[in-house]
N, C-alpha and C positions, 0 to 999 in steps of 0.2 A: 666511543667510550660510554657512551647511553646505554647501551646494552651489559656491558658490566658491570656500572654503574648503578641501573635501575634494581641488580637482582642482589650486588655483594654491600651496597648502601641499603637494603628493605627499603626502595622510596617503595609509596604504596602500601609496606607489610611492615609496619611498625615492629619490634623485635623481634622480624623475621618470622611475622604473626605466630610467636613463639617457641618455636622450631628449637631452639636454642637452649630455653628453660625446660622443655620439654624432656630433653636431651640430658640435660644435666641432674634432673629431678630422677630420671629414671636409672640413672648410675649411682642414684645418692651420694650426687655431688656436688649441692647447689651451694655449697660453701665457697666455692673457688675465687669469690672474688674477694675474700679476708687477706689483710696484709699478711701471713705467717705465711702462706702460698703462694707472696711474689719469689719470683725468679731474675735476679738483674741480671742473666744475660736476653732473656727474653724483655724484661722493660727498654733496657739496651737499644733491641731488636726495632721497638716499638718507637721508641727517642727516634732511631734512623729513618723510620718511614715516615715521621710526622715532619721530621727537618726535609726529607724529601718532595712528601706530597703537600704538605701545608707550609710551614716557618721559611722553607729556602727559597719560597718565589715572592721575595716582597721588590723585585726591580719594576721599573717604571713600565705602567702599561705601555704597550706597544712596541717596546724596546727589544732588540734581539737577543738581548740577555733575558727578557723576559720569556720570548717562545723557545727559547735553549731549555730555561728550568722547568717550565712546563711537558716540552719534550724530556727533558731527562726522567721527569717525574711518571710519564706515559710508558716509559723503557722499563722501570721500576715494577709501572702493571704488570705489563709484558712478562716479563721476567716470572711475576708472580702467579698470573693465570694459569701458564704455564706448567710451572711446576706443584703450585696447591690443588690443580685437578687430578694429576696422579696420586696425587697421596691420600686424597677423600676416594678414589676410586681405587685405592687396595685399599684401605680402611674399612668402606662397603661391605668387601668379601667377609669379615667378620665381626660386623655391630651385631647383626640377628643373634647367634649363638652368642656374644659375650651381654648383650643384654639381657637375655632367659638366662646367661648364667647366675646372673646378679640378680634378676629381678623377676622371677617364674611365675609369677604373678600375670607377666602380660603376654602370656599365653593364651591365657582366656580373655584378654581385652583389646579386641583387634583394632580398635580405635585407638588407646594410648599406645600399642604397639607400635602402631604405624605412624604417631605423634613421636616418639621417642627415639626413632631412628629419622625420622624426617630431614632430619639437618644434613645429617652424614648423605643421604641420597638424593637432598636438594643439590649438593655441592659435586657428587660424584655423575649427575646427571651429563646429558648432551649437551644442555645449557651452558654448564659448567666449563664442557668439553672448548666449547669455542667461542668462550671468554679470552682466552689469549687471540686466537685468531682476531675477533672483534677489535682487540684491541690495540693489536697489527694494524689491524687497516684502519684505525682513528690515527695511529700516530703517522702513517704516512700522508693520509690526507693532511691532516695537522700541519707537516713538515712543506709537503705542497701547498697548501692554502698561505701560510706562513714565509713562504720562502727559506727554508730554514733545512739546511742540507741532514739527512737521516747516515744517520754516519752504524755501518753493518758492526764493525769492530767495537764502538760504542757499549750498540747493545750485546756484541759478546760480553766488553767486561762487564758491563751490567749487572747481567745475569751470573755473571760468575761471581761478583761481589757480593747480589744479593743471597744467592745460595750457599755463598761461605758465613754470611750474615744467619742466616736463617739456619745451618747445620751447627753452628755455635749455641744458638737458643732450644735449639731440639737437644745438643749433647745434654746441657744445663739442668732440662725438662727433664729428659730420660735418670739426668743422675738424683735430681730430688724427687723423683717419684717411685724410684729404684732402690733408695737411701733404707 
């Protein structure tokens, strides 16, 4: 989980040593974080990952309820590695052209160019790519060191839950910025 960890938390690159602002500056978009552009199915979204990976593990250290909620929480990565690497990697295929469509200016500036898509191609990279892998094999380690049975079907509904979760907050997204 180190490995997902170090790159999808910036330990190291404080806000993603800007990757992010960059990104959003360059779409003239750095308003987004004004309450008029919350989405509740996306906060929603967001409520479920935090009761997952932070609020639902408060059982007693050592307990087997405890390395349950942390596995489940590890299945949740999984899930998301998974699937947020595809989507940064067709996404990819057209930051370049929609950023010179918006902003032809950074045409002639191959530094904030290259600053301004950064995010999109930190995320779409190989790195990216085997963030779920990585994180496959922390949860099974996990589950072995733990003793703590890695149940396959689990992580199908998992994943199935989460991507019904996350296709709910994308509809939401698509309809307010569609609207």
């Amino acid at each position: 989980m180190y490995e997902v960890a170090k790159d999808d938390f910036g330990l190291g690159h404080t806000g993603y040593d800007g990757m992010y602002k960059y990104m959003t500056d360059a779409f003239d978009c750095d308003q987004w974080v004004n309450p008029n552009y919350k989405v509740q199915e996306c906060n929603e979204f967001s409520d479920f990952l935090y009761v997952i990976g932070v609020d639902g593990n408060k059982e007693p250290l050592e307990s087997s309820e405890y390395f349950l909620s942390i596995l489940n929480a590890m299945m949740v990565s999984i899930s998301f590695e998974l699937w947020n690497g595809r989507e940064y990697n067709f996404i990819a295929q057209f930051i370049k052209q929609k950023l010179l469509q918006i902003n032809p200016f950074l045409a002639n500036d191959e530094v904030a160019f290259k600053n301004a898509r950064g995010y999109i191609f930190a995320h779409s990279s190989e790195v990216e790519n085997k963030h779920g892998l990585h994180a496959l094999a922390a949860a099974h380690a996990y589950s072995r060191l733990n003793n703590v049975s890695f149940d396959i079907e689990k992580l199908k509904q998992t994943m199935l839950n989460c991507n019904f979760r996350e296709g709910m907050a994308f509809c939401a997204l698509h309809k307010a910025l569609t609207e």
